[in-house]
C-alpha positions in Angstrom: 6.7 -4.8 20.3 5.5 -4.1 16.6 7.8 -6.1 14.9 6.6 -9.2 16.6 3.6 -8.2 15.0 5.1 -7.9 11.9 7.0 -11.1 11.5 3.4 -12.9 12.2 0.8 -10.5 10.7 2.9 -8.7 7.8 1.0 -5.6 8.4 1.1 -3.3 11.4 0.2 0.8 11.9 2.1 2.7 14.0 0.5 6.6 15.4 3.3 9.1 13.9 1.9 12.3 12.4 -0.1 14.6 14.7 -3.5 17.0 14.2 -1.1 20.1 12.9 1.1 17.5 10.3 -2.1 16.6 8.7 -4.3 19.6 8.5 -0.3 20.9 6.9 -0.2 17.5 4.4 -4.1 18.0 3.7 -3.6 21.8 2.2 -0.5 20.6 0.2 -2.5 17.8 -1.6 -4.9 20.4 -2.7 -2.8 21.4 -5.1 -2.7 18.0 -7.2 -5.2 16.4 -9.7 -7.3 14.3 -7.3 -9.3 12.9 -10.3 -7.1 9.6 -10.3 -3.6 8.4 -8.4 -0.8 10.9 -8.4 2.5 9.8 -9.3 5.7 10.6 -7.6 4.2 13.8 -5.9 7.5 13.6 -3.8 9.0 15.7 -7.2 6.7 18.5 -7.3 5.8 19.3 -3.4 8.6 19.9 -0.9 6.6 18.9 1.7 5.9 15.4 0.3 9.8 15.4 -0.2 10.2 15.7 3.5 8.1 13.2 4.5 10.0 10.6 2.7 12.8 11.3 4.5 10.9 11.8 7.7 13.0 9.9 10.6 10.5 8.7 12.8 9.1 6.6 9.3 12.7 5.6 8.5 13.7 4.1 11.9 11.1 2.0 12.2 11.5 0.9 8.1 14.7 0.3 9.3 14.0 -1.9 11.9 11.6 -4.1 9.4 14.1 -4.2 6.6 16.7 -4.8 8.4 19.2 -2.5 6.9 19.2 1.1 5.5 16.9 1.9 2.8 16.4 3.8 -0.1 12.8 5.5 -1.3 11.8 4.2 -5.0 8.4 5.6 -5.8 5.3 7.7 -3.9 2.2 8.8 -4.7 -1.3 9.7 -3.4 -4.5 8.0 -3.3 -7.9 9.6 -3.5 -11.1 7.7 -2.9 -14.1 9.9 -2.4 -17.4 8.4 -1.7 -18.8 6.3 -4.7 -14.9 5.2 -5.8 -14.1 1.4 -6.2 -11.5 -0.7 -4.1 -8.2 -2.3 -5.2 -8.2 -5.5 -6.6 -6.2 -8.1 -3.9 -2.6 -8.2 -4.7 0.8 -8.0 -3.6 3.5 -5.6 -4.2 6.6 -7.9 -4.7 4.3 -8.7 -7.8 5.3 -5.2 -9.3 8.4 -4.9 -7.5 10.1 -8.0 -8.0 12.1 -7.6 -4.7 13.7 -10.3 -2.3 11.5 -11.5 0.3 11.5 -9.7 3.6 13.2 -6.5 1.5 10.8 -4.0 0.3 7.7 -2.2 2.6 5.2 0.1 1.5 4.5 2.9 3.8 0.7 4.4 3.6 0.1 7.3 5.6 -3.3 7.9 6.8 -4.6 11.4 5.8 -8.6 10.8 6.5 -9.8 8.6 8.9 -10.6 4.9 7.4 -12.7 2.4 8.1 -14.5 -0.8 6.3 -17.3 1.8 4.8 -15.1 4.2 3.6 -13.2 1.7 2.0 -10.5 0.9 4.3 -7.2 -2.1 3.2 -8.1 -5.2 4.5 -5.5 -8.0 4.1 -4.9 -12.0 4.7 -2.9 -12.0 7.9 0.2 -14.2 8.0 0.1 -14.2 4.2 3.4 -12.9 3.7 5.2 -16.0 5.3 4.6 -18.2 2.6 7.0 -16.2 0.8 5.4 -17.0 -2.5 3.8 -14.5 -5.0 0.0 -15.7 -5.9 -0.6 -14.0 -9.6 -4.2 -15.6 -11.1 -4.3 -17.1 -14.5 -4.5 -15.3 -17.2 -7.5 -16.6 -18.3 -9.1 -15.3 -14.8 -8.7 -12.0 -15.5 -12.0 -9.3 -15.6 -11.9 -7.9 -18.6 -14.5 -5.4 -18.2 -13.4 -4.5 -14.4 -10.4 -3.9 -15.8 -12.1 -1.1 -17.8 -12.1 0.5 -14.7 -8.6 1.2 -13.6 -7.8 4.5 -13.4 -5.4 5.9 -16.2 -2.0 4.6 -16.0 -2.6 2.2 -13.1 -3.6 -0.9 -15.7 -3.3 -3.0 -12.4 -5.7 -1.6 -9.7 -8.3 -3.8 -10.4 -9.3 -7.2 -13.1 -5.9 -9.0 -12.3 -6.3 -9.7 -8.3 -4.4 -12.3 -6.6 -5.8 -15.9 -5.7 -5.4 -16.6 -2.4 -4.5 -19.9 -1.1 -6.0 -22.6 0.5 -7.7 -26.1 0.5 -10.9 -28.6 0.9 -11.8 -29.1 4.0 -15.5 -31.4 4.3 -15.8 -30.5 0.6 -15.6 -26.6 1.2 -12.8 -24.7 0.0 -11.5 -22.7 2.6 -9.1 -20.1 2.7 -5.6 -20.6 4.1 -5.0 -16.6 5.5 -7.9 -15.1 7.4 -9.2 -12.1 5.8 -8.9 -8.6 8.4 -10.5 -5.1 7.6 -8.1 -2.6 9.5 -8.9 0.8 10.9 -6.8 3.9 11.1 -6.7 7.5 12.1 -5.4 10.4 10.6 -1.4 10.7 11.2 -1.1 6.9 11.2 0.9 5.0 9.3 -0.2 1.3 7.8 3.3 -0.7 6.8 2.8 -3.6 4.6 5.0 -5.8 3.9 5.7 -6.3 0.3 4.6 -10.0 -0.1 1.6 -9.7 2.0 -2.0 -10.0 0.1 -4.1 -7.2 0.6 -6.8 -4.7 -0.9 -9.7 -2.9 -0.5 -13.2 -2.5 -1.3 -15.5 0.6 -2.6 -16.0 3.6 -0.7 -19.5 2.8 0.3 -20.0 6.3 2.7 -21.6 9.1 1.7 -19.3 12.3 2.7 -15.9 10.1 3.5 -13.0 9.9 1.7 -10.1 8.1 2.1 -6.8 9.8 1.1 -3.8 8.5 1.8 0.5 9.2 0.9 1.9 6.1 0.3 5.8 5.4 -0.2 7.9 2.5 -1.1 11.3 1.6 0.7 13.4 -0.9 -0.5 17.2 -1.9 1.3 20.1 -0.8 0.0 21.6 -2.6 -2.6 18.7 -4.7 -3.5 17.1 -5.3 -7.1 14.0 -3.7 -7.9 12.2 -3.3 -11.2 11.5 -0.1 -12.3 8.4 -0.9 -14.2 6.9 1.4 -17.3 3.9 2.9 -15.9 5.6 4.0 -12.3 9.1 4.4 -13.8 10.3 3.7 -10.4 13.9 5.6 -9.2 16.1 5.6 -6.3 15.5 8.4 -4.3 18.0 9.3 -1.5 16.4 9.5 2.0 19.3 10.4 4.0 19.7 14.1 3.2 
């Protein structure tokens, strides 16, 4: 049963969308700016509406949260060949939800791997229920350079994951997994699990994807200045 998987792994990817869905969602997405992260496409595309409220996503949100939900933000990633990775984070960091409360679902529009720059993230992580922010005196000033326009926190500011000495060596609490998906999946992560990704290091691959954030009902959540994040009704 996937939520075992979730209480103890804090990520898991369900098969939802089929072959007709996607070649659908993949003409759709042609009409946006694919030059940097789209915000809120959900207000512009109809289709994208629909798919926030689609049911087979919502019951099993449901079933994670633990209550009914209501959609605060979407938007799509592009990462054609060449593009660099997200920094490690977590997204209770932007969110500033309760534990257990929030999810982030990222639905799989091109087949991903490690090469293509796939999300890896520290399994268990999210059980600590702790959010890991580095120093500010950690911070990559000239990666931060990179981020793409209006997303200041993609990468420069990643998470510090924890862990201790063991014989001298410093290892790492969490281990670290790169995860694999195919077009129509769905990757759910919970919101205080760490996780990222590296560059797209193929040649002809990208990796799209339509991610959307569900919060319960009735919980705080900050709306943020870059994201402007907004309650969106899913049960329409």
């Amino acid at each position: 049963m996937y939520i075992d998987n979730w209480k103890t792994k804090g990520l898991i990817i369900e098969s939802i969308f089929d072959t007709e869905e996607m070649n659908e969602l993949r003409l759709e997405i042609d009409k946006f700016d694919q030059s940097i992260p789209y915000k809120n496409p959900h207000i512009e595309s109809k289709l994208c509406d629909k798919i926030v409220c689609d049911d087979r996503i919502l019951k099993i949100v449901e079933t994670l949260i633990g209550s009914k939900v209501d959609a605060i933000q979407t938007w799509l990633y592009f990462k054609p060949p060449g593009e660099l990775g997200r920094d490690i984070h977590q997204d209770s960091f932007y969110l500033h939800g309760d534990w257990g409360k929030a999810l982030n679902a990222s639905i799989t529009i091109d087949d991903f791997d490690e090469e293509n720059g796939g999300m890896y993230y520290y399994e268990g992580s999210h059980r600590d229920k702790y959010v890991y922010p580095i120093p500010d005196n950690w911070k990559d000033e000239e990666r931060i350079k990179t981020n793409p326009e209006g997303f200041s926190n993609e990468r420069g500011k990643p998470n510090w994951i924890p862990g201790s000495y063991i014989g001298g060596e410093w290892v790492e609490k969490y281990n670290k997994v790169f995860t694999t998906g195919k077009s129509g999946d769905v990757v759910f992560i919970h919101s205080h699990v760490l996780h990222g990704s590296d560059e797209n290091k193929s040649k002809d691959k990208w990796r799209r994807s339509y991610i959307i954030s569900y919060i319960a009902k009735n919980f705080y959540y900050n709306k943020g200045t870059e994201m402007d994040r907004k309650l969106i009704n899913v049960y329409r």
